[in-house]
Each structure stands twice: as structure tokens, then as C-alpha cells.
C-alpha positions in Angstrom: 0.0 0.0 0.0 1.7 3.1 -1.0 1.7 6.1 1.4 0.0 8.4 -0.1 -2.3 6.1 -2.0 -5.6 7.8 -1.0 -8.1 5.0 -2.5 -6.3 1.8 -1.0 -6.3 3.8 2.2 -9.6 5.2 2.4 -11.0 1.6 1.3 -8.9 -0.2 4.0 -10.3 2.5 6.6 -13.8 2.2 4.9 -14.2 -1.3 5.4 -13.9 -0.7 9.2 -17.1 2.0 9.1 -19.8 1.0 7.2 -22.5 1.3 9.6 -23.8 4.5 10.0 -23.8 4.9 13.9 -20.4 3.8 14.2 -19.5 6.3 11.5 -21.1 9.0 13.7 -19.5 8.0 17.1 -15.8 8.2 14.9 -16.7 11.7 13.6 -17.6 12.8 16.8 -14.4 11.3 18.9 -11.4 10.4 16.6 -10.4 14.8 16.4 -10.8 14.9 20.6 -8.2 12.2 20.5 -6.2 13.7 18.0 -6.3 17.0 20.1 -5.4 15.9 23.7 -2.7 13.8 21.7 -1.3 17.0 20.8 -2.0 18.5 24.1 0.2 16.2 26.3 3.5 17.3 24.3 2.5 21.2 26.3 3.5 19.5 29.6 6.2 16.4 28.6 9.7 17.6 29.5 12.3 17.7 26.8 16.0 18.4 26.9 16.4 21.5 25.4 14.6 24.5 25.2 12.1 25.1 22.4 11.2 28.2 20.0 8.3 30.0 21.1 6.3 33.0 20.0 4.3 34.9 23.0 1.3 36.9 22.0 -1.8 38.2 23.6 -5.5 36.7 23.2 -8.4 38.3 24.7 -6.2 39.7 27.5 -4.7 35.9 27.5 -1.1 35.4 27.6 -0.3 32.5 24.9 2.5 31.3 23.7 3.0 28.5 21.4 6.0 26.2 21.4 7.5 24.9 18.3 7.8 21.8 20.5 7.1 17.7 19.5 3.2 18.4 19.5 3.9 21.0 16.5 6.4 18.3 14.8 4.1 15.9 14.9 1.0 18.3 14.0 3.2 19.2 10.9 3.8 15.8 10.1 -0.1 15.0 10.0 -0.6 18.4 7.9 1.8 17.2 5.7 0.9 14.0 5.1 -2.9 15.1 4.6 -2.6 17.3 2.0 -0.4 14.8 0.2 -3.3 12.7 0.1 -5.7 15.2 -1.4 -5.0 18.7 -1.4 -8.6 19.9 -1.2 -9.6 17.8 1.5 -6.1 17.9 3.1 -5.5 21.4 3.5 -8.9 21.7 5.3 -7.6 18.9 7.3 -4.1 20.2 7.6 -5.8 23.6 8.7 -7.7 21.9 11.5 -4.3 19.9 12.4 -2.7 23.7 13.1 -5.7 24.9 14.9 -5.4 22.1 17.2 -1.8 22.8 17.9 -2.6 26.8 18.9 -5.8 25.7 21.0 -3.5 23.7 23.0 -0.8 26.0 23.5 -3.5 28.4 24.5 -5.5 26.3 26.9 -1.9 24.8 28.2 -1.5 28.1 29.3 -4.9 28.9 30.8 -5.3 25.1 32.4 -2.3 24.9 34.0 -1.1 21.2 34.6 -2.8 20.1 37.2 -6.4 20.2 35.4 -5.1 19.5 31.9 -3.8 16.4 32.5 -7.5 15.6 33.9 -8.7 16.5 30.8 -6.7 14.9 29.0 -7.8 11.8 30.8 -11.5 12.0 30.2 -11.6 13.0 27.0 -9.2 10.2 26.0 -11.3 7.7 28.1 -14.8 8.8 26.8 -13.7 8.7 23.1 -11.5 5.6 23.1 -14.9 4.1 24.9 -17.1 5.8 22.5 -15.1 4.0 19.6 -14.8 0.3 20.9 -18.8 0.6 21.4 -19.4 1.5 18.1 -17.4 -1.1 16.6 -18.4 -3.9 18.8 -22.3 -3.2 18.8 -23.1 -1.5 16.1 -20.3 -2.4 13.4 -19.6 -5.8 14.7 -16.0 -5.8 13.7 -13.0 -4.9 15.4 -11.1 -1.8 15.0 -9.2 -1.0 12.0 -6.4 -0.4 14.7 -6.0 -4.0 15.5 -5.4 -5.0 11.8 -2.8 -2.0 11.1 -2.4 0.3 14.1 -0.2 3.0 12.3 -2.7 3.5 9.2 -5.7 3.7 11.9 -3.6 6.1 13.8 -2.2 8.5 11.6 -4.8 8.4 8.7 -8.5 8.4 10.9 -8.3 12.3 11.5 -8.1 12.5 7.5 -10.3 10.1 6.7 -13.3 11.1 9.3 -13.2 14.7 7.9 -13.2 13.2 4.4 -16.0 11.0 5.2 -18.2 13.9 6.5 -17.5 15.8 3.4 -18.4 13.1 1.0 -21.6 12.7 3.4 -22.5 15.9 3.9 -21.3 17.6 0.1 -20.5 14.4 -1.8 -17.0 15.2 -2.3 -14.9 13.4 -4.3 -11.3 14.1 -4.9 -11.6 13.6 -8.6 -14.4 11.5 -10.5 -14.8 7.8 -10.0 -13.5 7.9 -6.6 -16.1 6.8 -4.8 -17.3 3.8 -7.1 -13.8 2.6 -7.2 -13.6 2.6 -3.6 -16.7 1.4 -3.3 -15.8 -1.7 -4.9 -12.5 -2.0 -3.3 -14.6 -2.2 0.1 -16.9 -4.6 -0.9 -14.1 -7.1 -2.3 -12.6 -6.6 1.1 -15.6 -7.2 3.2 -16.4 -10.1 1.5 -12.7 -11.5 2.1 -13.1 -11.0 5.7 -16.5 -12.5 5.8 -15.0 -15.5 4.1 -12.4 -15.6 6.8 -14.7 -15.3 9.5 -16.8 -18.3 8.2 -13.7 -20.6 7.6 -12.9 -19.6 11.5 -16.4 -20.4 12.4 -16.3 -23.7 10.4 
């Protein structure tokens, strides 16, 4: 599967979410994750000092470090807007918003209640997630067949799914019918699988 290959990947991650409350639930939950993700790298020590640019907000001192959340916000933005760059610089512009919300709030939270935060929202939407897969999907997550793809790609791919919901995007014509039949082949291959294990 090549990385940027934006119809094997979205079929693969498509195959996970066909059912439409489970699809719900991930659009709702997967960008909380991805945001306290980002959050944690305010407070995680690092060796060296890093690059920062102070500023005022509303009468809110911010500042926002160039630290490992922005390297790895940067990575995600980058890798998005290889996929598609419609759909990926929306995504990439959420990816940067997250990354300044979380300097901000890291500021105005203060350790002892972000890491709380953190917590909870991690909790709930990893909780959220699993329950939609295992009641209303009835497959596992995509996470337990290729954790780096579900990790790194389901940001993308929820935003892109709500678009093609919501404003039947598609990155150029044919996309969807060709993923559509990618998705079934591979939902009938695990169905196959699951009756031999059955049998």
C-alpha cells in the first residue's frame, strides 16, 4: 500500500465503518483524541529548550512552542494534503488549529487540570469507539489489523468522510465507485475468513 495512496487507504479505513452509527460516534471522537494527543507534548519535558512566539489573546497570555506536538501536528498536515489537497488542507488547517488551541488552553489550564482533561476525553472517546465497533459495526477496529494506518490516517479520513456525506466530495471523478468496490471485495474477504474460522 503506498503512502500516499488515498483510494487503497480510504477503502482499508472504509471497510472498518460501514454502519452508520459507528461512522457518527468516529466523527464525533477520533479529532478529541487527536487534540489531547497533541495537548500532552505542552507539559512532557524535553532536553532543550524550544522556540516560542508569545502573544496576547483576549487579555490571555499565549504562547505556542514549536515543541514535538507542533512536529508531529506538521507531520499530520503534511501527510494530509499529500493525500488530497482539497480535503487535506482543510484537514491540515484543523491539524494547526489544534496545535494553537492547545498552546492556548496549556496556558490557561495549567497542569494540574489539563492532564484531567486529558484523561477524560481520551477515556470517553476511546470508549465511544470500541462501542461502536463492537455493537453496532460488529467488527473490530481497523487499529487491531494496522495500528499506524488507523492512527495516523483516521483524523483525515473522518473529515473526508463527512464531506463526502455531507457535500458528496470526491477528490476527482470515479473515486467513490472505485472505492466502493475495493470495500466490498474486502468485506467479502473477511467474511469468508470469518466463516472458515467459524467452520
Amino acid at each position: 500500500m503506498g503512502l500516499v495512496d488515498l483510494e487503497k487507504h480510504f477503502a482499508f479505513y472504509a471497510a472498518y465503518h460501514s454502519n452508520p452509527v459507528n461512522i457518527t460516534i468516529h466523527m464525533l471522537f477520533v479529532w478529541p483524541i487527536f487534540f489531547t494527543a497533541i495537548f500532552l507534548f505542552d507539559f512532557i519535558p524535553a532536553p532543550f529548550s524550544f522556540p516560542y512566539i508569545s502573544f496576547s489573546f483576549f487579555g490571555i497570555d499565549c504562547i505556542l512552542i514549536f515543541n514535538f506536538g507542533f512536529l508531529l501536528t506538521l507531520i499530520y498536515a503534511v501527510l494530509y494534503v499529500c493525500f488530497d489537497y482539497k480535503a487535506g488542507s482543510l484537514a491540515a488547517l484543523l491539524c494547526i488549529f489544534c496545535w494553537v488551541a492547545t498552546c492556548v488552553l496549556a496556558g490557561v489550564l495549567g497542569f494540574q487540570l489539563a492532564w484531567k482533561v486529558v484523561l477524560v476525553v481520551q477515556l470517553v472517546s476511546w470508549t465511544a469507539q470500541f462501542i461502536g465497533h463492537g455493537l453496532f459495526e460488529g467488527r473490530a477496529p481497523a487499529l487491531v489489523d494496522n495500528i499506524m494506518q488507523a492512527l495516523l490516517m483516521a483524523p483525515f479520513f473522518v473529515l473526508f468522510e463527512a464531506l463526502e456525506i455531507l457535500f458528496g466530495y470526491e477528490p476527482y471523478p470515479g473515486f467513490h465507485d472505485r472505492v466502493t468496490t475495493m470495500v466490498d471485495a474486502e468485506k467479502e474477504d473477511w467474511r469468508n475468513k470469518k466463516e472458515k474460522l467459524l467452520t
